[in-house]
C-alpha positions as a Python dict, from the first residue, in 0.01 Angstrom:
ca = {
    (1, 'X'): (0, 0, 0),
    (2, 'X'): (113, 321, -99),
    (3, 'X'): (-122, 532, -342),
    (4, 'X'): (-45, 727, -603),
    (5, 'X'): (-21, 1161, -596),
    (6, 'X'): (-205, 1317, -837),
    (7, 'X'): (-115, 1687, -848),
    (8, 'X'): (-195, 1941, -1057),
    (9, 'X'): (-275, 1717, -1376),
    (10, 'X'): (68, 1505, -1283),
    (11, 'X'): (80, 1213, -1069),
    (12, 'X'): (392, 1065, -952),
    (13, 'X'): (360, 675, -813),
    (14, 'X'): (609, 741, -477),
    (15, 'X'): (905, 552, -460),
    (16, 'X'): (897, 252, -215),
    (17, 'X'): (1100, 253, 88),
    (18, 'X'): (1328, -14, -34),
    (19, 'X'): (1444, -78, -416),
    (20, 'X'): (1220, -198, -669),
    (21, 'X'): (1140, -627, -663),
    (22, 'X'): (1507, -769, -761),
    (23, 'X'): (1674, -402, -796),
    (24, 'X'): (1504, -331, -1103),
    (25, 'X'): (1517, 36, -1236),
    (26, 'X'): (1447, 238, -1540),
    (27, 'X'): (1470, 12, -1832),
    (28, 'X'): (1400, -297, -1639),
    (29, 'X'): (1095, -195, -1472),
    (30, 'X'): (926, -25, -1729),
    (31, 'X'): (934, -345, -1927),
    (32, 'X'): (774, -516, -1681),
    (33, 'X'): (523, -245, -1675),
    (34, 'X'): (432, -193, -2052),
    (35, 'X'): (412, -624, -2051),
    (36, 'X'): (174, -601, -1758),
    (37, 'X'): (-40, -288, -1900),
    (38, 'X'): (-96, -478, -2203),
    (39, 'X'): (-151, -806, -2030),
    (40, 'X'): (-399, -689, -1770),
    (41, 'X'): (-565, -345, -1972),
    (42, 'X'): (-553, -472, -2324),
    (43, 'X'): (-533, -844, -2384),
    (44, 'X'): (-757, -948, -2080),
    (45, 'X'): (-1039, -663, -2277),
    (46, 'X'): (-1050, -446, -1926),
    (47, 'X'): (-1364, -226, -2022),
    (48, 'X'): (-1156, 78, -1899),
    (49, 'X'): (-911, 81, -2156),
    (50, 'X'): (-1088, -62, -2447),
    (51, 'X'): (-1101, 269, -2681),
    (52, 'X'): (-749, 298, -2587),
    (53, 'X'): (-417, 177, -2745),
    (54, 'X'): (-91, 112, -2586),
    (55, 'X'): (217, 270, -2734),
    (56, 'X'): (585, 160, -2588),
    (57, 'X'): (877, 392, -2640),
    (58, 'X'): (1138, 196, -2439),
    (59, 'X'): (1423, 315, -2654),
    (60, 'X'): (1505, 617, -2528),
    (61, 'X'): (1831, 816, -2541),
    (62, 'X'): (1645, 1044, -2336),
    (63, 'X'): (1690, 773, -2033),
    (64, 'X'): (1347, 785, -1992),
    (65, 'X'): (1250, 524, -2092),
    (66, 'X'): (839, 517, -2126),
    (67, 'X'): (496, 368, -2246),
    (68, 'X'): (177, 558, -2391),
    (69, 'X'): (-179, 540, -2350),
    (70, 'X'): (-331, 665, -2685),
    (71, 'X'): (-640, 641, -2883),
    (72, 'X'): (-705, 265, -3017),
    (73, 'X'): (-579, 192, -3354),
    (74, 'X'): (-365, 534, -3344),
    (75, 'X'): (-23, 478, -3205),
    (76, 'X'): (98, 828, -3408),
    (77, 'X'): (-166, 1071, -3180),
    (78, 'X'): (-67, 1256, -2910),
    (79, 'X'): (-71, 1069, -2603),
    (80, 'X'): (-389, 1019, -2381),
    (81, 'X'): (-137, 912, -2051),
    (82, 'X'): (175, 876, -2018),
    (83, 'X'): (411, 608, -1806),
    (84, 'X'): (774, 728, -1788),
    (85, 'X'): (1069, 575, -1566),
    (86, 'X'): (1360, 706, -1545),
    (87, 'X'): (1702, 505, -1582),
    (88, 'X'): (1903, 437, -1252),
    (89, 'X'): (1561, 480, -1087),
    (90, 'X'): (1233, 298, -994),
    (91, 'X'): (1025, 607, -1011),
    (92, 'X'): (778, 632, -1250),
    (93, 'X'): (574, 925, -1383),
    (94, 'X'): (175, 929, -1462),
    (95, 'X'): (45, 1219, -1661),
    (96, 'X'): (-117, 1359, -1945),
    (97, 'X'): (-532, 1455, -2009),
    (98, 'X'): (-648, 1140, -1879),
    (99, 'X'): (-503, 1175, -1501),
    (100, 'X'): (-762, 1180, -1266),
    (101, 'X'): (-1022, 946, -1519),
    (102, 'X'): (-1102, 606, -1446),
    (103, 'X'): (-806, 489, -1666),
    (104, 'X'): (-622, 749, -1507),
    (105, 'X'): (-669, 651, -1179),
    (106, 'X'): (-680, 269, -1261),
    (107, 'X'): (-329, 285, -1406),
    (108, 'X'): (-197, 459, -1125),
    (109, 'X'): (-311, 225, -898),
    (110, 'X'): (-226, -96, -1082),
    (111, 'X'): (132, 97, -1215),
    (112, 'X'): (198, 152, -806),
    (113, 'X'): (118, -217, -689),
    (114, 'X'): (302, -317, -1031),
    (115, 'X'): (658, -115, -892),
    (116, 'X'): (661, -270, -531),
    (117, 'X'): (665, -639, -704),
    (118, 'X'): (310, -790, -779),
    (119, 'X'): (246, -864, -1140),
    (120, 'X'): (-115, -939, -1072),
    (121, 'X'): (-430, -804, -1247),
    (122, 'X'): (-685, -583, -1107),
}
C-alpha cells in the first residue's frame, strides 16, 4: 500500500499506478471520500475526530472539488485540514495545520487506501 507524503506542512496521497476503482476522478471520487470521512470519522464517533466537524465543498467552479476538516459545530472557521481533488484526476491533496497530527496522519492514511478502491473503516 502506498503511503501518503507529507512535505513541508502539505501532503499529497500519490496517485496509483493504474486509474482510480471504476475510473473515478475529481468529482466522483471525492464524493466517495467526504461519504466515507463522515461514515468512518464522524458517524462511527472515531475518538480522533470527535472535536472536529466535516465541511463538503463539492461545488466547485474552481474544479477542485474538496471537503474540510473544521472545528465541531463551526462549518464557517477556517479549515483545520483540507481534502481537495482535482477534476479529470484521482489525485487528492491533504493539508492545512493539522498535517502531521493524529487526524492528520489518520486521514491520510484512510484518504490513500480510500483512492485505490476500499471503502472500509480503520
Amino acid at each position: 500500500m502506498a503511503t501518503a507524503t507529507l512535505l513541508a506542512g502539505c501532503g499529497t496521497v500519490p496517485e496509483p499506478s493504474a486509474t482510480s476503482p471504476g475510473g473515478q476522478t475529481g468529482l466522483d471520487l471525492m464524493e466517495r471520500l467526504t461519504l466515507n470521512a463522515d461514515r468512518c470519522w464522524f458517524r462511527s464517533g472515531d475518538p480522533v475526530f470527535e472535536s472536529y466537524g466535516l465541511a463538503p465543498e463539492l461545488s466547485s467552479f474552481s474544479g477542485r472539488p474538496r471537503f474540510l476538516i473544521v472545528p465541531e459545530g463551526k462549518p464557517e472557521e477556517r479549515p483545520l485540514l483540507v481534502i481537495e481533488g482535482r477534476t479529470g484526476s484521482s489525485d487528492v491533496s491533504i493539508y492545512g495545520p493539522l498535517t502531521g497530527s493524529q487526524a492528520g496522519d489518520k486521514a491520510a492514511a484512510d484518504i490513500d487506501r480510500w483512492r485505490t478502491g476500499s471503502d472500509d473503516c480503520a
